[in-house]
TIKE-12204 format. One record per atom (N, C-alpha, C): residue in one letter; x, y, z. Coordinates in steps of 0.001 Angstrom, whole numbers, plus 524288, in hexadecimal, padded with zeros to 5 digits. Example, Ala and Ser with C-alpha at 12.3 -4.5 7.8 and 13.67 -1.06 7.14 Angstrom:
<sites>
A833867E9C681E78 A8300C7EE6C81E78 A833907F31C81E78 S832327F73681BA8 S835667FBDC81BE4 S832648001E81EBE 
</sites>
This chain:
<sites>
X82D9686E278418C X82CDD86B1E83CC2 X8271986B0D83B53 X8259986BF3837EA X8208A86BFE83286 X81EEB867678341E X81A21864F883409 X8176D8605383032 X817F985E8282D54 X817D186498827D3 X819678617C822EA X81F4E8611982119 X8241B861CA824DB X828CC862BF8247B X82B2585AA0828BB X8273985AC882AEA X827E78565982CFE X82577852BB82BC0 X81FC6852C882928 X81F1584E70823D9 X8228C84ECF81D8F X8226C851BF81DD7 X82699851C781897 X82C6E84F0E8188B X82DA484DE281EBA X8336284BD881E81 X831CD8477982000 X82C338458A822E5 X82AD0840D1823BE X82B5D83C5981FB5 X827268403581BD6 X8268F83CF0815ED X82CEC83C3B81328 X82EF8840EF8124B X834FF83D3680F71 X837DB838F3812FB X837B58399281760 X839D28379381BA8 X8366982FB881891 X8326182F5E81912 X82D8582AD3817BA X832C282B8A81303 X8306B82D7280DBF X8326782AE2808D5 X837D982AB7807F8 X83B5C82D2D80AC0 X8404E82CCD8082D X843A78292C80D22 X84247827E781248 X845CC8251281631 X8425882062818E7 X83CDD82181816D7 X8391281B5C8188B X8375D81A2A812B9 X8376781C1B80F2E X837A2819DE80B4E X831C28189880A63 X82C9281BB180D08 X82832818E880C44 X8273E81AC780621 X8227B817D0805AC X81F958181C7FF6F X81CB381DBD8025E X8199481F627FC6B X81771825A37FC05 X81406824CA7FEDA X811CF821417FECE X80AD681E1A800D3 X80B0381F5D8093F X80F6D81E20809ED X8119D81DC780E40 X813A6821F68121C X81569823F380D9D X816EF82A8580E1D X8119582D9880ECB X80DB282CDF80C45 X80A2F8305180C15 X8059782F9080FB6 X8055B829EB812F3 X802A58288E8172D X8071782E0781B91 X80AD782AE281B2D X80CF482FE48217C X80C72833D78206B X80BB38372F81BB7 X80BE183C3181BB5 X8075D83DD881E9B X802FD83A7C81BF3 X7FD4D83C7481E5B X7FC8F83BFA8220A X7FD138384D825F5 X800118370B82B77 X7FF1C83C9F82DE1 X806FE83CA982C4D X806818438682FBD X803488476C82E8A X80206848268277D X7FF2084C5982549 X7F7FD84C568299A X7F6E9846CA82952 X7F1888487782DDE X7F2BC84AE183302 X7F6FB8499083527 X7F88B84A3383915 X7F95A8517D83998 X7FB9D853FA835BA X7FCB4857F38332D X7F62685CD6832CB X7F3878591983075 X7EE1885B0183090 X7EADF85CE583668 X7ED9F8599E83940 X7E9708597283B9A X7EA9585CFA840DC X7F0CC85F928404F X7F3008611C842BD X7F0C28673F84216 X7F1E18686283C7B X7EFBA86DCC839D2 X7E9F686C3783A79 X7E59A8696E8398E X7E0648694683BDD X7DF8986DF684140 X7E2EA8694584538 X7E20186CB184A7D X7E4AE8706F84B03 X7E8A18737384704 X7EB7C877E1847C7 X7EFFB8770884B8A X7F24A8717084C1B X7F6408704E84F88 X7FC378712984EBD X7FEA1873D985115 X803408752284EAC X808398712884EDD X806DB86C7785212 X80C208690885259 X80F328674E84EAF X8129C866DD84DFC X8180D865B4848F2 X8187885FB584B15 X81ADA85E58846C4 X81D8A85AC884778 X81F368588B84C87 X8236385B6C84D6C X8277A85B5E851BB X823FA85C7C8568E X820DC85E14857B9 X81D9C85FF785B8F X8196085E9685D9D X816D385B27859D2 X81154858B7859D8 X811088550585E9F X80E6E853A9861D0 X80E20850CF866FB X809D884C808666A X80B40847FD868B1 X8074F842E086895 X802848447686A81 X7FFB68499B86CF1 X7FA9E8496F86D93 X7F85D84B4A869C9 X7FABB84F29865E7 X7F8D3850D686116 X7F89F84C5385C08 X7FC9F8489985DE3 X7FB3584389857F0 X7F7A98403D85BE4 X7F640841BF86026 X7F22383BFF861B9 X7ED2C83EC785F9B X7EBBF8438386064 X7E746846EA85FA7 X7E5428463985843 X7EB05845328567F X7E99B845B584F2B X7E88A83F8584F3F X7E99283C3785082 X7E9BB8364485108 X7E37A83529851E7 X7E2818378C854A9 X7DCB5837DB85884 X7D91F839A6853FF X7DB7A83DA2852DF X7D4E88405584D3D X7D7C283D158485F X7D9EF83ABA84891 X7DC868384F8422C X7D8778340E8433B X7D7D48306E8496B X7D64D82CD3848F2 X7CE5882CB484910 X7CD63830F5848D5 X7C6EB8328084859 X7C6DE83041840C3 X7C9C8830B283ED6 X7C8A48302E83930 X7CB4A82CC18362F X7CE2F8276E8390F X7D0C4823B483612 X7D1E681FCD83A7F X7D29881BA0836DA X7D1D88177783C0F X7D6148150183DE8 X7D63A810AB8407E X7DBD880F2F84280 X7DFFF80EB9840E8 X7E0B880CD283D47 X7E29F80B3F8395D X7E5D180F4A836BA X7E3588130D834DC X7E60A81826831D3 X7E75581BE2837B8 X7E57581BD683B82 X7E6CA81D7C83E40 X7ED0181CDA84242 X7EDDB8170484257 X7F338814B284244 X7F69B8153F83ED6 X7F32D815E483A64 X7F8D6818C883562 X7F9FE81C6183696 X7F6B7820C783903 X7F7768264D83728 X7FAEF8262B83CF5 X7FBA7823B784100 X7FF858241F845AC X804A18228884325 X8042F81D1583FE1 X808D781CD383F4F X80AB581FBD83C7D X806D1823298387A X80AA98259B83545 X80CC982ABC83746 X80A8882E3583AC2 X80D0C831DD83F6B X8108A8311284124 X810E182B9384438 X8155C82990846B9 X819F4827D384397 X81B668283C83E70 X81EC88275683B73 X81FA882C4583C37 X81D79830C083A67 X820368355D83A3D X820EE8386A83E27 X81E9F837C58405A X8232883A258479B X827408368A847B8 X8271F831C3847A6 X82A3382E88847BA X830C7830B4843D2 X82E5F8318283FCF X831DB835A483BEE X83305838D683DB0 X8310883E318408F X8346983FC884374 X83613841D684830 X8347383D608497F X8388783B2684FAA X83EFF83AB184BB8 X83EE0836D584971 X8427F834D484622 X846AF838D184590 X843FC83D6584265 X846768400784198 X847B584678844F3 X846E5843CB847ED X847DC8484B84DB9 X844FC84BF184F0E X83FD384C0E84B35 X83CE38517D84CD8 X838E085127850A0 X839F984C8085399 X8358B84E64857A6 X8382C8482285AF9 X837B8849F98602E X83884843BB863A6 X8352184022864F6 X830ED840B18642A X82D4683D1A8635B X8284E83C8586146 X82668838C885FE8 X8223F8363385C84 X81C2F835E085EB7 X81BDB839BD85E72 X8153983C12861EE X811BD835CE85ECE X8131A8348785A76 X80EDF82D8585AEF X80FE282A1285FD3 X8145382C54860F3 X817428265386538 X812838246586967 X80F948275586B4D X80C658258086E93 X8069B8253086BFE X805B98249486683 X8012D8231B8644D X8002C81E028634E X7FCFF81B2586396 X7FBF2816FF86245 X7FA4D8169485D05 X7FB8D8135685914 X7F601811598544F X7F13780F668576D X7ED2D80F93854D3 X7E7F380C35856C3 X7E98F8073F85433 X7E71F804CF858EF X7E7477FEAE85823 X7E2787FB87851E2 X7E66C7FA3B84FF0 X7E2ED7F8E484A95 X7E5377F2A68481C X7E11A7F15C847FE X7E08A7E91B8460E X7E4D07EA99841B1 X7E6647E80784037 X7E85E7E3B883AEA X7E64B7E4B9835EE X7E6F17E821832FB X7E2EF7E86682D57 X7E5307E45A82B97 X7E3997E14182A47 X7E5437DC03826C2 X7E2D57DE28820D0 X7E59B7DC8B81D53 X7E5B57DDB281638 X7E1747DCF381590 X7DEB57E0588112E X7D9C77DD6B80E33 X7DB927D9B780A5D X7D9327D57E80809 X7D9DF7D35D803E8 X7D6947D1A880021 X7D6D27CECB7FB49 X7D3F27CE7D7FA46 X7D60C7C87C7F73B X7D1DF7C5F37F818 X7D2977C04A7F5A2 X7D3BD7BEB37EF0A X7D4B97BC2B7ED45 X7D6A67BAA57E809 X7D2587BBED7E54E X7CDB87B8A27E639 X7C9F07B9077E219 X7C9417BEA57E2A0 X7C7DA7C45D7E672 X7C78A7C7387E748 X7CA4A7CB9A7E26E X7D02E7C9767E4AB X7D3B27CBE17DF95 X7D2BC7CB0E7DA86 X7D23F7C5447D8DB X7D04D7C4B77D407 X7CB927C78F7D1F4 X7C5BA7C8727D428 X7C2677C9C97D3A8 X7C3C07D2A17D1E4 X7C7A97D4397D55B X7C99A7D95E7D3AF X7CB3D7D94E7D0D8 X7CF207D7407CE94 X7D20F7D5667C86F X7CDCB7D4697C4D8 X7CAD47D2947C4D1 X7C6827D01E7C0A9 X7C32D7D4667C0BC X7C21A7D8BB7C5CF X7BDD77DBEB7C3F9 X7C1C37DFAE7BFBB X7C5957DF7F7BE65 X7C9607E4557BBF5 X7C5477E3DB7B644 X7C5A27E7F97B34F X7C38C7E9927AC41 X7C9D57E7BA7AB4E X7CB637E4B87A7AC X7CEC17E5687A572 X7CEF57E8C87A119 X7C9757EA7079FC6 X7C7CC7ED18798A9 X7C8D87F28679BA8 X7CA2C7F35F7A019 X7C7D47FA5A7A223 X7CD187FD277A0FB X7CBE88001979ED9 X7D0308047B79C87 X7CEA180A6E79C8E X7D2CA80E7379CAC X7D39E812ED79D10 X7D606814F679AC6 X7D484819367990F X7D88C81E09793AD X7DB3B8175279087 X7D90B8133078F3F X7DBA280E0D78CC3 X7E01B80BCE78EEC X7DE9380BC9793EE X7E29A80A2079791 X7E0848050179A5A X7E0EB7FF3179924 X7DDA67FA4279AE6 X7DEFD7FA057A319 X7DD457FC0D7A3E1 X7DD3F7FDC57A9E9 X7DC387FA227AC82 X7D7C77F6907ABF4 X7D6CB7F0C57ACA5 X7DBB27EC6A7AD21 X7DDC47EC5A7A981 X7E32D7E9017AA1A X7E5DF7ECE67AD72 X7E6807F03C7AE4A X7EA9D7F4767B23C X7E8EC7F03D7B89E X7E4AD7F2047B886 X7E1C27F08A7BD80 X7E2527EA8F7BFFE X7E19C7E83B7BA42 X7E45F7E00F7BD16 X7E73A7E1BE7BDED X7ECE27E2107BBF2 X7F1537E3327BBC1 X7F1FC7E5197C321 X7F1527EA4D7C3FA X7F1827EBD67C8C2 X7F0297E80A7CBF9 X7E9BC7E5BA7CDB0 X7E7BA7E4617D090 X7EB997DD6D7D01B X7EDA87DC6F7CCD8 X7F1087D7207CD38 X7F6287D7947CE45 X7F7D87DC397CDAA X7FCCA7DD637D065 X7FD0F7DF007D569 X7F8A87E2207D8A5 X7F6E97E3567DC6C X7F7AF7DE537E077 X7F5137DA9B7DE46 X7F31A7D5E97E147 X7F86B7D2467E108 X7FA3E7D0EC7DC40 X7FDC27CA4E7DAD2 X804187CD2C7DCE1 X8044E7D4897DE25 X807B27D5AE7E053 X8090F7D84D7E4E4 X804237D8077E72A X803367DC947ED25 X805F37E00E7EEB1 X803867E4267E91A X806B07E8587E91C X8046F7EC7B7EB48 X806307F15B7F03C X802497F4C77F0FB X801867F8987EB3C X7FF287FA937EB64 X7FB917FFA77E82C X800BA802F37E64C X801D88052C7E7F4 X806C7807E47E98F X80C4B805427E30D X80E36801007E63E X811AC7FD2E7E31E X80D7C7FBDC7DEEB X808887FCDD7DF35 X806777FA4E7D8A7 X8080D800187D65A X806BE8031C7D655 X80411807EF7D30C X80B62809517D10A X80F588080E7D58E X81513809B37D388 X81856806507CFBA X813D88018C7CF33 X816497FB507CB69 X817277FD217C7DB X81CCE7FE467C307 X81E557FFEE7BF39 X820577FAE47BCD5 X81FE57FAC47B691 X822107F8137B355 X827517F5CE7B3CA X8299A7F99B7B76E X82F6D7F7457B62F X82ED57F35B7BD29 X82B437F3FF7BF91 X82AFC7EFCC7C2BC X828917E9257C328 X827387EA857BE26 X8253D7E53B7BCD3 X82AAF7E1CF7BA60 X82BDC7DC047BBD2 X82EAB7D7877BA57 X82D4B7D3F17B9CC X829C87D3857B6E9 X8250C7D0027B4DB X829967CA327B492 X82D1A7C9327B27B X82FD77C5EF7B068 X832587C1A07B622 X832C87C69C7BAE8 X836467C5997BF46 X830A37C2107C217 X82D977C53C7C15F X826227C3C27C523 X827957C8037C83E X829137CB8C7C7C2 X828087D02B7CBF0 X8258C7D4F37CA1C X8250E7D65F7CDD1 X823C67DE247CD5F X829127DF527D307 X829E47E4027D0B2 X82E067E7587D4F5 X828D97EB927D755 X828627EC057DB58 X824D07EFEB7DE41 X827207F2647E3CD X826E07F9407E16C X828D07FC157E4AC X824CB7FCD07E965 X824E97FAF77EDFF X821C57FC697F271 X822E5800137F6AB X820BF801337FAEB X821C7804C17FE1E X826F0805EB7FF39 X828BE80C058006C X82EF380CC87FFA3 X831E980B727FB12 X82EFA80AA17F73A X8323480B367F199 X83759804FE7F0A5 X8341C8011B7F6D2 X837357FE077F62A X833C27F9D47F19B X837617F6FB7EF16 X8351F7F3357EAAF X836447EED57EC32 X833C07EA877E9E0 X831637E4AD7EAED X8301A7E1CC7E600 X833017DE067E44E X830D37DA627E194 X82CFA7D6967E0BE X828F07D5A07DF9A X821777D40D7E091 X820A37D1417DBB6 X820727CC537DA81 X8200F7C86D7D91D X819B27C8E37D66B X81B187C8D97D1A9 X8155C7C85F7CEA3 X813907C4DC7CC77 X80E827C2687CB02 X80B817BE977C720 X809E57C00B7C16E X80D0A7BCB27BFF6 X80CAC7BCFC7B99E X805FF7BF137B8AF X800E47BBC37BBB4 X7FBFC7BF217BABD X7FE777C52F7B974 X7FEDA7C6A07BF63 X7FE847CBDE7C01D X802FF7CE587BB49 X806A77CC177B98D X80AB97CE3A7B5E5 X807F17CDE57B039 X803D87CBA27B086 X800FA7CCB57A97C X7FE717CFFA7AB91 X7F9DA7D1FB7AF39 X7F77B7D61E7AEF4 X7F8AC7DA297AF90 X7FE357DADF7B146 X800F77E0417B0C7 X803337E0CE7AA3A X804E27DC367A8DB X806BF7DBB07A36A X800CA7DD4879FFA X7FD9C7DC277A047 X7FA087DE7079D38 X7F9677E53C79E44 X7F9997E6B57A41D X7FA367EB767A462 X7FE317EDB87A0E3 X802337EB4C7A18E X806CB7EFBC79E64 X805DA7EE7279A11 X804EA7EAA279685 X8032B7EBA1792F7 X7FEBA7F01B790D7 X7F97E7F028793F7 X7F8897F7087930B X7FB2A7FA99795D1 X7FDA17FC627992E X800347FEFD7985B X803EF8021679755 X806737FD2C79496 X8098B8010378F97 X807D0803C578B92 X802C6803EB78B72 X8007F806FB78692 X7FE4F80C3178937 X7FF1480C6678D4C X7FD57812247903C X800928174178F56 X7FDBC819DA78E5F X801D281E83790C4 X8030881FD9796DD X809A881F1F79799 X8079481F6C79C82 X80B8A8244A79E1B X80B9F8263D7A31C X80F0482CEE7A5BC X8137F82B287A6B4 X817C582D937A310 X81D7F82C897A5B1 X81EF382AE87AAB8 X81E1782C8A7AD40 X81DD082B4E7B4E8 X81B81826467B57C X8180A8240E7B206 X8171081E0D7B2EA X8190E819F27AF3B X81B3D81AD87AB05 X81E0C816667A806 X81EEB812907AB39 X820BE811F87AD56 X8235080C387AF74 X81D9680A927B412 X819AD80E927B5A8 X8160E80BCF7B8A4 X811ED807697B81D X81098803557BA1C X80E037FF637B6B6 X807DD7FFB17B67B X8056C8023C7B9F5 X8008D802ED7BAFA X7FF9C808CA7B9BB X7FB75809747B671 X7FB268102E7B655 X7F5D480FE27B3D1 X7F2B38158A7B4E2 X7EDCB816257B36B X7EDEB816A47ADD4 X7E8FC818B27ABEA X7E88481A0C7A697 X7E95E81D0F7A575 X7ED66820E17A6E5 X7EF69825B77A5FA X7F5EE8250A7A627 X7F4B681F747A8B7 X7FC9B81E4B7A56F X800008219E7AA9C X7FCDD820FC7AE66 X7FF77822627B3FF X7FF7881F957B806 X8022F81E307BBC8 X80367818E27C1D7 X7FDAB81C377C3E8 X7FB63817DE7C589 X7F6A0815F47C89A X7F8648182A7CE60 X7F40F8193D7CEA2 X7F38F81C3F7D422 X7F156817847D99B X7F257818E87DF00 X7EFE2815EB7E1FB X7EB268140B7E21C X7E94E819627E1BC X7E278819B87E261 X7E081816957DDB3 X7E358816257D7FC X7E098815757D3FA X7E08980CC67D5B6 X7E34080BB07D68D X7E3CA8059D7D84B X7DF4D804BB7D97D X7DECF807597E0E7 X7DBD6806A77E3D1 X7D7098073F7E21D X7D59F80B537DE0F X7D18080C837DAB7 X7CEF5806A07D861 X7D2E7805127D54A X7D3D0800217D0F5 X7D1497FC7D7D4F4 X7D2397FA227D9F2 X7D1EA7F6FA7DCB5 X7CBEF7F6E77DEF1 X7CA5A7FA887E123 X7C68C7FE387E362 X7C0FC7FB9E7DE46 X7C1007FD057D980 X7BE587FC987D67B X7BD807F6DB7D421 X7C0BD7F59F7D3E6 X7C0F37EED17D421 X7C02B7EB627D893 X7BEA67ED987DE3C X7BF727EA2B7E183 X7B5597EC0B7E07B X7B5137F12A7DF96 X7AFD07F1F07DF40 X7AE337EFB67DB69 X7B0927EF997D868 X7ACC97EC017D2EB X7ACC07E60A7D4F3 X7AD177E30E7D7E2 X7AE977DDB97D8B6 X7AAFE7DC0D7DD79 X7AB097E2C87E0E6 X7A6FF7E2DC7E3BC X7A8C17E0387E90B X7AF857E0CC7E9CA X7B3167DF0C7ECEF X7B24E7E0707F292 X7B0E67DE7C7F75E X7ADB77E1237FC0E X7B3167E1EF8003B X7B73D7E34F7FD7E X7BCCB7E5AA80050 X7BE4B7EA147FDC7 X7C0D67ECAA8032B X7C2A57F24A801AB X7C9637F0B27FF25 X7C9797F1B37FBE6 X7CFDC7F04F7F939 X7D2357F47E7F751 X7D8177F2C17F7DD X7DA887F6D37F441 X7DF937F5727F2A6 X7E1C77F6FB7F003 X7E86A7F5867ECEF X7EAB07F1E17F284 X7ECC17F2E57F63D X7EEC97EF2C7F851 X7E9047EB497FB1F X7E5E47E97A7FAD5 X7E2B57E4EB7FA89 X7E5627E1647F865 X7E6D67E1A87F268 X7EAE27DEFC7EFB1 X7F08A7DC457F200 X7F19D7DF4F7F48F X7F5EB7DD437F8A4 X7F5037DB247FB53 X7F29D7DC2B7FEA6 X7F19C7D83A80352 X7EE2B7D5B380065 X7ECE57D3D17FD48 X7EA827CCD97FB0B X7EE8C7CA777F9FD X7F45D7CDA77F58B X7F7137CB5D7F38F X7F9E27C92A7F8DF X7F9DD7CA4D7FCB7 X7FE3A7C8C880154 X7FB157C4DD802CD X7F5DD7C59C804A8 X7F37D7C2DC80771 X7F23D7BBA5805A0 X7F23B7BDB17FE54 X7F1AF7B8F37FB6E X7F7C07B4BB7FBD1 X7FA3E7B96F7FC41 X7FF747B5B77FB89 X801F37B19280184 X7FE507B476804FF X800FD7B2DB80992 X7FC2A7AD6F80B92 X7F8387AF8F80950 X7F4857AA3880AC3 X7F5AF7A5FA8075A X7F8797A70D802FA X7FA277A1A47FE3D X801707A1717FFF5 X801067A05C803A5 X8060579F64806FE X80C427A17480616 X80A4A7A84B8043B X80F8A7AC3180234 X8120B7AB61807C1 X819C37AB1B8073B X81AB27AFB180C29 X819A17B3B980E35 X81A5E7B4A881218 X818147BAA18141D X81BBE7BE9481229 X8228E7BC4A81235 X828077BE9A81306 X825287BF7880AEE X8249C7BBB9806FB X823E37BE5C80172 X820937C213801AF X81BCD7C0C680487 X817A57C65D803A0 X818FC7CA8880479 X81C4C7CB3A809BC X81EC97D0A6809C2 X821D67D34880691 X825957CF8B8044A X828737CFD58012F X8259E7D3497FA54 X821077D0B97F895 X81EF87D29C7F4B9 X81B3C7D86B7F7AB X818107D7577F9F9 X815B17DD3F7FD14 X8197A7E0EC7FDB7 X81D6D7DFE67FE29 X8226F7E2F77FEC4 X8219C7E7208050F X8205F7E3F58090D X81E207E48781040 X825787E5D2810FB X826F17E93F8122C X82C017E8EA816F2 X82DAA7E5FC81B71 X827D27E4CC81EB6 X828757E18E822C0 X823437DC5C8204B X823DA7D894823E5 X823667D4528226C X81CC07D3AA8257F X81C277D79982963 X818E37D82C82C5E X814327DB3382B23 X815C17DE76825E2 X8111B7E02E822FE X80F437DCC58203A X811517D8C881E98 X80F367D24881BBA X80D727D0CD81F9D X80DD87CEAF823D1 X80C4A7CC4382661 X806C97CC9B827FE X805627D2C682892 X7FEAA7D240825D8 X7FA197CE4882413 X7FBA97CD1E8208B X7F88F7C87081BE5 X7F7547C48F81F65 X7FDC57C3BB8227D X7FB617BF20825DE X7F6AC7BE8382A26 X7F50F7C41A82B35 X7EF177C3CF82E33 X7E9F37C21C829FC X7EAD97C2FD825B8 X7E7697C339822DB X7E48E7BD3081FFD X7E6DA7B92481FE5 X7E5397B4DE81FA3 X7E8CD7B134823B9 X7E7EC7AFB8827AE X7EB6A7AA9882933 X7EC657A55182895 X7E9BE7A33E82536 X7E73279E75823DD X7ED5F79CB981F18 X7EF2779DC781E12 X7F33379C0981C58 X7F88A79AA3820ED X7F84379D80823CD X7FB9079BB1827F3 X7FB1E794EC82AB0 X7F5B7795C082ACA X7F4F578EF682C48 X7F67078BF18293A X7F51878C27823EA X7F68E78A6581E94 X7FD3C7886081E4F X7FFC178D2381F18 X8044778CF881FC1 X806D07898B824BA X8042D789A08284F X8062B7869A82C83 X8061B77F8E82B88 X800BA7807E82A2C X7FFE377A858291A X803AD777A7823AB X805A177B6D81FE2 X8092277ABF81B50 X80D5177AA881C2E X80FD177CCE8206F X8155177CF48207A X81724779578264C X8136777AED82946 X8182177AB782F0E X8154C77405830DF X81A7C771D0832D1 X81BF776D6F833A6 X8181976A2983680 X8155576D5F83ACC X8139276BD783EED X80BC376D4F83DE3 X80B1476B24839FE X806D676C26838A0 X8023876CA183B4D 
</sites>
């Protein structure tokens, strides 16, 4: 068996029976694809089926001269999914990761960023700034308040279409990882500054393939990742903001805000749209001072 005959069934194998998002898909590919590199580097001929745990400790070893713990525990687990794949599927009896360890690595706890913080990015926006007569400025509240009042990743913003808005219900419908969808509860704020958005842009021309998309550049096309992060990036420098941020920053404030002003944990997950309850559970390293709060408010024995 090939490399590329055994990543190629990896990846449909990911989108059509794990159901991951593209984003997800395209971390494991690269996974094996370095793995792949580095094989043809040294002129090594092992397959798939053949490859032996001293040859992935040796790529593990020079992977880890140039990235740090952290990405380095990804890039095991993401190996170990795909041997793991196929073990599964019979082409080989065992999982040359099985005796690798991850490096031992702390807790990244969320960045965030405080209210006034947020407000102060919102306020640096041009509302007058426009393109090919496209008011781009209102595009940009719009995002950066839906970003935040709905802790949405990057991803679920840029796919937000018209026909997912239910302004009337207080929701947005948002498709998240695996194409599964979630109902996310919006603020009338945030529902006029998108309402001013669509109000310009309906006067756009915009590309068949995006009609129904709600966010799009001045060329009347869905917004790209990079272009957000761009948006964010430039507003966090004009303000003169001394944190590294990016599209999900926004999230983890929106969680973090909700859980220190005494949200459930079981709703937050629920709107983040987390599978397990234990990827929420996060936040809770991140301020504890409401827990006391809570103790002293509720329980009997004060």
């Amino acid at each position: 068996m090939k490399w590329q005959h055994a990543l190629t069934d990896y990846v449909h194998y990911l989108k059509i029976e794990r159901g991951l998002s593209a984003n997800s898909i395209s971390n494991y590919r690269m996974d094996v694809e370095k793995l792949i590199h580095f094989l043809e580097d040294k002129e090594d001929q092992a397959s798939p089926i053949n490859i032996d745990h001293e040859t992935i400790q040796s790529f593990i070893y020079e992977a880890s001269k140039q990235i740090n713990p952290r990405s380095q525990s990804r890039l095991i687990s993401g190996l170990r999914s795909f041997f793991s794949y196929l073990v599964f599927e019979d082409y080989r009896q065992t999982n040359p990761l099985d005796l690798i360890e991850s490096p031992k690595i702390g807790q990244k706890l969320p960045d965030t960023l405080s209210i006034d913080e947020i407000d102060a990015l919102i306020r640096a926006i041009d509302l007058s700034k426009t393109y090919n007569g496209v008011c781009i400025g209102e595009r940009n509240r719009a995002i950066l308040e839906t970003l935040y009042s709905c802790g949405l990743r990057v991803s679920e913003l840029i796919n937000l279409t018209l026909s997912d808005l239910f302004f009337e219900e207080g929701f947005i419908k948002v498709t998240g990882k695996g194409d599964k969808q979630r109902f996310v509860p919006i603020g009338e704020t945030t529902q006029t500054y998108i309402n001013i958005w669509k109000g310009i842009r309906q006067h756009m021309s915009v590309q068949p393939e995006d009609k129904d998309t709600l966010f799009l550049n001045n060329r009347g096309k869905k917004l790209t990742r990079a272009m957000i992060f761009t948006i964010i990036k430039d507003l966090a420098k004009s303000i003169n903001l001394n944190k590294v941020i990016s599209p999900h920053t926004f999230r983890h404030s929106f969680a973090t805000h909700l859980l220190e002003n005494g949200a459930d944990l079981r709703a937050i997950q629920l709107m983040l749209g987390h599978e397990s309850i234990t990827t929420t559970e996060i936040y809770m390293h991140v301020d504890r001072s409401h827990l006391k709060k809570a103790l002293l408010t509720y329980h009997p024995r004060k």
